[in-house]
C-alpha positions as CSV (number, residue, x, y, z in Angstrom):
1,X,-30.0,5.3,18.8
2,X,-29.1,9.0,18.6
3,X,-25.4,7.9,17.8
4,X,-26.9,5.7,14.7
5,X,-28.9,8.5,13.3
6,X,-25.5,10.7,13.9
7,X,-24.2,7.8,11.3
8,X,-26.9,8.1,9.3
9,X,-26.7,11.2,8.6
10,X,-22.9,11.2,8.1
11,X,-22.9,8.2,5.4
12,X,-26.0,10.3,3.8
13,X,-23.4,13.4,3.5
14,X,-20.6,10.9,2.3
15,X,-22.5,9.7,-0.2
16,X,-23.6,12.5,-2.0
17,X,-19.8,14.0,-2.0
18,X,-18.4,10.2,-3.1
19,X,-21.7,8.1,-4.4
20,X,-20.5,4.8,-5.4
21,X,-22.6,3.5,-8.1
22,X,-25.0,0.2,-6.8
23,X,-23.3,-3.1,-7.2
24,X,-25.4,-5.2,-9.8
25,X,-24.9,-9.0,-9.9
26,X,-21.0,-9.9,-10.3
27,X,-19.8,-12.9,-12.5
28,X,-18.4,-15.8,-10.2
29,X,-14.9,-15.8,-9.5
30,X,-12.1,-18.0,-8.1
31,X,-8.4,-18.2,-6.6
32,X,-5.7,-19.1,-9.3
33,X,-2.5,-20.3,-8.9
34,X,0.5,-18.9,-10.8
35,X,3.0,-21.3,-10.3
36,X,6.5,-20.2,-8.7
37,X,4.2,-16.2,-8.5
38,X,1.5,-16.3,-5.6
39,X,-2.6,-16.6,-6.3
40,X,-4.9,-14.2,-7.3
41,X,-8.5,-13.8,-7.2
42,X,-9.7,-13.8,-10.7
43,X,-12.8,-13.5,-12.8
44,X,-13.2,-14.9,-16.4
45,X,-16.7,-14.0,-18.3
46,X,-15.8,-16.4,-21.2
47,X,-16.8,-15.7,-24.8
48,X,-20.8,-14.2,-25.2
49,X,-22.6,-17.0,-26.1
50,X,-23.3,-15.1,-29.9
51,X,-19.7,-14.9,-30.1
52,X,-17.3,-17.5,-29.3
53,X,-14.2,-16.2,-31.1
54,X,-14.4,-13.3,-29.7
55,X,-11.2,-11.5,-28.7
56,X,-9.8,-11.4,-24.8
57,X,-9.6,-8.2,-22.9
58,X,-7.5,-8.6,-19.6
59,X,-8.5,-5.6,-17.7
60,X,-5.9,-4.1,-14.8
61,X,-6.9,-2.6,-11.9
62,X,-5.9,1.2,-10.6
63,X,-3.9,2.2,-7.4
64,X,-5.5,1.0,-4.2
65,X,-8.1,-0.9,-5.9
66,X,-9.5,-4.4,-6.6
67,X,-9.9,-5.5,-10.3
68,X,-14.0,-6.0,-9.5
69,X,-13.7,-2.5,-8.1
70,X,-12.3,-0.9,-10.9
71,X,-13.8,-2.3,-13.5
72,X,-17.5,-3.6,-12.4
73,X,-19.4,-0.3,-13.5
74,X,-18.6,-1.5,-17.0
75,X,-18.3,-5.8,-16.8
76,X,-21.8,-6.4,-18.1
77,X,-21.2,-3.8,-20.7
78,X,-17.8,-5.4,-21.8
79,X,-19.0,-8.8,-21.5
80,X,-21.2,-9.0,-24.0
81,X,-18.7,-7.7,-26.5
82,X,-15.9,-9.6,-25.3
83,X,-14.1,-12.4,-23.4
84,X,-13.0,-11.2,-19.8
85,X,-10.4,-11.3,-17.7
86,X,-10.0,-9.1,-14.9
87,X,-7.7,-10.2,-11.4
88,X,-6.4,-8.0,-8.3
89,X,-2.7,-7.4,-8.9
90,X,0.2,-7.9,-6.6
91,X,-0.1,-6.4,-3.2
92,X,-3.9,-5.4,-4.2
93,X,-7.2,-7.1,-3.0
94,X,-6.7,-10.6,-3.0
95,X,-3.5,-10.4,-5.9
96,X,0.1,-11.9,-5.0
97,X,2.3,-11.2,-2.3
98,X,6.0,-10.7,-2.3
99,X,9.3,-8.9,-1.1
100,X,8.9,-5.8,-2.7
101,X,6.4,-4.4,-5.2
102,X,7.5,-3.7,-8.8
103,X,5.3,-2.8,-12.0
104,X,7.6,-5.3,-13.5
105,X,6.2,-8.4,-11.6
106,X,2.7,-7.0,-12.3
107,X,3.3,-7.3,-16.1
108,X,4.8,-10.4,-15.8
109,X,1.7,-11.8,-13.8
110,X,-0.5,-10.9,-16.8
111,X,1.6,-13.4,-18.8
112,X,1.0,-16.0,-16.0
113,X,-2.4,-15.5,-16.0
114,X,-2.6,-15.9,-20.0
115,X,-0.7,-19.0,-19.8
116,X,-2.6,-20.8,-17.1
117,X,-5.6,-19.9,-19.2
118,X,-4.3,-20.6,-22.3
119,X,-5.0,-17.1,-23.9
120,X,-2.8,-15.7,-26.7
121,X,-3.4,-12.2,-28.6
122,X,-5.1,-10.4,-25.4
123,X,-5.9,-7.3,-25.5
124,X,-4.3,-5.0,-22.3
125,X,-6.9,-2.8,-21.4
126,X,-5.1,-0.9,-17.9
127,X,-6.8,2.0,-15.8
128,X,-4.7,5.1,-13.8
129,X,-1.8,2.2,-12.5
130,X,-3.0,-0.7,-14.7
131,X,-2.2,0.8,-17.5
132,X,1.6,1.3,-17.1
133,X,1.3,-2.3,-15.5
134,X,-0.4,-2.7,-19.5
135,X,2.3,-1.0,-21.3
136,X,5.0,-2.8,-19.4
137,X,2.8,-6.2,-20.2
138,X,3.5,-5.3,-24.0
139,X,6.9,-4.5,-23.4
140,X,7.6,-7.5,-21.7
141,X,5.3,-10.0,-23.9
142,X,5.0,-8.7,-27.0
143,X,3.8,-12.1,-28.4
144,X,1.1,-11.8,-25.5
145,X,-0.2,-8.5,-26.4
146,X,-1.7,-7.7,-29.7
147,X,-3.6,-4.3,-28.5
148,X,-4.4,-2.0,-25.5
149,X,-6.5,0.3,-24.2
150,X,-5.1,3.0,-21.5
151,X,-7.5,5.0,-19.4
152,X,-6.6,7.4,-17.3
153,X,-2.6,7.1,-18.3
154,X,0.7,9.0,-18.3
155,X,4.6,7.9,-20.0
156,X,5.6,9.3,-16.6
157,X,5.4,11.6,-13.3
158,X,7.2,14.5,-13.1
159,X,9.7,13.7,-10.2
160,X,9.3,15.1,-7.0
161,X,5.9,16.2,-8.4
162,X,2.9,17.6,-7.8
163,X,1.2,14.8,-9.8
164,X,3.0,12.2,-7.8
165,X,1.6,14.0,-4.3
166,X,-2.1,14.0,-5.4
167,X,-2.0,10.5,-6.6
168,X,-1.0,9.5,-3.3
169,X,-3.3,11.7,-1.7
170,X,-6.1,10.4,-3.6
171,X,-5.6,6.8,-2.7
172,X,-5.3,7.9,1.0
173,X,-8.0,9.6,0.9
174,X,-9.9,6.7,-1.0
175,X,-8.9,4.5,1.9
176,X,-9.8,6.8,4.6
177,X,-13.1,7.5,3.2
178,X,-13.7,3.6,2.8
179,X,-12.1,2.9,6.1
180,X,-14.5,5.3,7.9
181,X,-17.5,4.3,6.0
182,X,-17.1,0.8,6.8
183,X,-17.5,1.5,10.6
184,X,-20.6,3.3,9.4
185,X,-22.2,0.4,7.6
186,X,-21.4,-1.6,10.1
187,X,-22.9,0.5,12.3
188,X,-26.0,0.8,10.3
189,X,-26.2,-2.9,9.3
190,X,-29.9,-3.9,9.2
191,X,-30.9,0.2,9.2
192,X,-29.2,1.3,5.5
193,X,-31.6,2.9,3.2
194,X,-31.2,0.7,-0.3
195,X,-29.9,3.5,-2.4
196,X,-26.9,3.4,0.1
197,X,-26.5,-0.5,0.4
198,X,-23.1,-0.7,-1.4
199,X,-21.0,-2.4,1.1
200,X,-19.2,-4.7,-1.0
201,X,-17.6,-1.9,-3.1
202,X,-16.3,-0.6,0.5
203,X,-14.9,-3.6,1.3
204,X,-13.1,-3.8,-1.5
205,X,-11.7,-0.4,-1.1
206,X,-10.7,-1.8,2.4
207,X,-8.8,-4.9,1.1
208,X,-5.8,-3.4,0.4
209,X,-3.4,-2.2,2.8
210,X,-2.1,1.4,3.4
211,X,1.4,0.0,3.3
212,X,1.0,-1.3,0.1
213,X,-0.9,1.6,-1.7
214,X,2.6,3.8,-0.2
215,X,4.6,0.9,-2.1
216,X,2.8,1.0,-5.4
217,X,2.9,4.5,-5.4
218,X,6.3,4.8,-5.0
219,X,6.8,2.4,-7.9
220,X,4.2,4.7,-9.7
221,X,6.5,7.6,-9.4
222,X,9.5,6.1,-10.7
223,X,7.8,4.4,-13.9
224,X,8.9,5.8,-17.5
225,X,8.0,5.0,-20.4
226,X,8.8,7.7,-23.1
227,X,12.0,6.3,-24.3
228,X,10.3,2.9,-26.0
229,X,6.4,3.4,-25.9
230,X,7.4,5.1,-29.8
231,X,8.2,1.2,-30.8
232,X,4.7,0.0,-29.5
233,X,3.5,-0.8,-33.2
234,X,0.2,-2.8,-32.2
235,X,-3.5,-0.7,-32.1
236,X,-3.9,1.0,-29.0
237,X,-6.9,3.7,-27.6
238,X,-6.3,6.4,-25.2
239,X,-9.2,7.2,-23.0
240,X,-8.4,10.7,-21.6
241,X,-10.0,12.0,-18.6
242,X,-10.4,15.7,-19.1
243,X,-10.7,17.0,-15.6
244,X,-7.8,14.6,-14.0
245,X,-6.0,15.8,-11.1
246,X,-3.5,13.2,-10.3
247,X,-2.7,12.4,-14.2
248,X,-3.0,15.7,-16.0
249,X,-4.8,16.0,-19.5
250,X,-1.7,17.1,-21.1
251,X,0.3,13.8,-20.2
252,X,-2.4,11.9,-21.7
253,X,-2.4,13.5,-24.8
254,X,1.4,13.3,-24.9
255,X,1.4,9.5,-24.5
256,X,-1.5,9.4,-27.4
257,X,0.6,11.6,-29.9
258,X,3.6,9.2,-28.9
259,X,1.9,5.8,-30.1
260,X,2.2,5.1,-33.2
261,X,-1.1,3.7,-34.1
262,X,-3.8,5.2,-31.4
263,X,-6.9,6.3,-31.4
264,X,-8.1,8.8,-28.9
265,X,-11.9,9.6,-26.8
266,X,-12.1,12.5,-24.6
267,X,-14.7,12.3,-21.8
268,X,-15.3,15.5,-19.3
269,X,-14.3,13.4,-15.8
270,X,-11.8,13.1,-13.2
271,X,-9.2,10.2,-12.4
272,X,-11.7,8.2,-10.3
273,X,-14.2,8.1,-13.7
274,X,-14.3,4.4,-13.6
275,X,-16.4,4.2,-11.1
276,X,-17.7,7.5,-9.8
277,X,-18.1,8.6,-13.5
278,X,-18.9,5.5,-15.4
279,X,-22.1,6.7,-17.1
280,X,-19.2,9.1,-19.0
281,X,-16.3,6.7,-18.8
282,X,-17.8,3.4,-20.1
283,X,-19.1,4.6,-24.2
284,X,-15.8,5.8,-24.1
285,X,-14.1,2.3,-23.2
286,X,-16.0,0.1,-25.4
287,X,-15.4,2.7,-28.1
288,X,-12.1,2.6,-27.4
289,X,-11.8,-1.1,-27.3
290,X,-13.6,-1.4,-30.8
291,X,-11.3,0.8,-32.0
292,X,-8.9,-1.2,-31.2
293,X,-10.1,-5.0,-32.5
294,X,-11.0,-3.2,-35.6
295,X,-7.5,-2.8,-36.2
296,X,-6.4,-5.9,-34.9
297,X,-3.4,-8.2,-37.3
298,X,-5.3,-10.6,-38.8
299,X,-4.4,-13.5,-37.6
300,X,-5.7,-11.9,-33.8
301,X,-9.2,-10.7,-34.8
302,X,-12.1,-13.0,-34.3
């Protein structure tokens, strides 16, 4: 007993320095197959109801996350705006496996996942790591991508870096915390207070592997973009988290000024705004994302 209210009392203390938001209801999802590439676990909202042209977002996960996890403070919001995609990536959640882990086979998993759907003109909307997976999707499948969204997003770490170090560190220290508050709630199951009964987010956190979060990181560090991201003529938005640690403001900005045809929104948060943020982070998506369909070629808008 005393070592549950110990427990208690720890998760209480974790919360308030990490508070996950509560999970609302999720959108069914299932396992795909990408033929010759590996399954995934992947959600698709389909078209509002109002709005059945309306245009495809395919949203990409960050380091050490799920795509649910990443993105599921803002779904609903999304959703009802938009057709939605959203999958775990390779090595992540429930996402691919393979050899090795490249950004490379990410990107080209988008474009398996568009074809087994039968989606053209998607817009690549990529947070922290899914959005170099995003710009490398363009790259890659130019016919594919007709607009993106980057949250959270850099051309490139400085190498050996500081940034490189604290992105690493943060995703350890994601999966640590989550590791460690998943013995808690198991130890609590049946006690948790409601405001506290998030375990599904922590699993999530848990469903990637430590081994994989060092590979994708390392793949992180060696990504570069500046020398063709100037020839990325579609509409793109840039949301740019202010206080950002692992991805500094000023790389942000730099990757804005070097698109041709972006749009920029500013929100005072840190790299984990997604989710511990998202009251900040998601007006600043969907404006971001409007921005972006408004400008859209005609033959991709709605």
């Amino acid at each position: 007993m005393r070592a549950g209210l110990l427990g208690d009392v720890a998760l209480r203390t974790a919360s308030r320095l990490a508070h996950i938001p509560a999970v609302a209801e999720l959108p069914a999802g299932r396992m795909l197959e990408l033929p010759g590439r590996g399954r995934t676990y992947l959600v698709d909202t389909g078209p509002p109801p109002d709005v059945p042209d309306a245009p495809t977002l395919v949203l990409l996960h960050a380091l050490a996350c799920t795509g649910l996890l990443t993105w599921y403070p803002s779904l609903a919001a999304l959703a009802r705006r938009y057709r939605v995609v959203v999958f775990d990536q390779r090595w992540h959640g429930a996402g691919p496996r393979s050899a090795t882990f490249r950004l490379e086979d990410c990107a080209d998993d988008v474009a398996a996942v568009a074809g087994e759907l039968g989606l053209q003109d998607v817009i690549a909307v990529g947070y922290s790591m899914g959005s170099l997976v995003a710009q490398l999707a363009w790259r890659r499948h130019p016919q594919l991508v007709s607009g993106a969204v980057f949250a959270a997003s850099t051309t490139s770490f400085a190498r050996p870096g500081r940034e490189a170090r604290l992105l690493a560190g943060v995703s350890t220290g994601i999966g640590r915390l989550a590791e460690w508050r998943g013995r808690m709630l198991a130890e609590l199951d049946g006690h948790l207070p409601a405001e506290l009964d998030n375990r599904w987010a922590y699993h999530q956190f848990r469903a990637t592997s430590p081994s994989a979060i060092t590979a994708a990181t390392a793949a992180i560090t060696r990504f570069d973009s500046s020398g063709w991201i100037t020839g990325m003529h579609v509409p793109t938005a840039v949301v740019i988290t202010r206080r950002d640690r692992a991805i500094r403001p000023a790389r942000q900005r730099r990757l804005a000024a070097l698109l041709p045809d972006a749009t920029s929104y500013e929100i005072d948060a840190g790299h984990a705004a997604c989710v511990l943020e998202a009251e900040r982070f998601t007006p600043a998506l969907l404006a971001a994302c409007a921005s972006v369909v408004d400008r859209l070629p005609a033959h991709a808008r709605p």
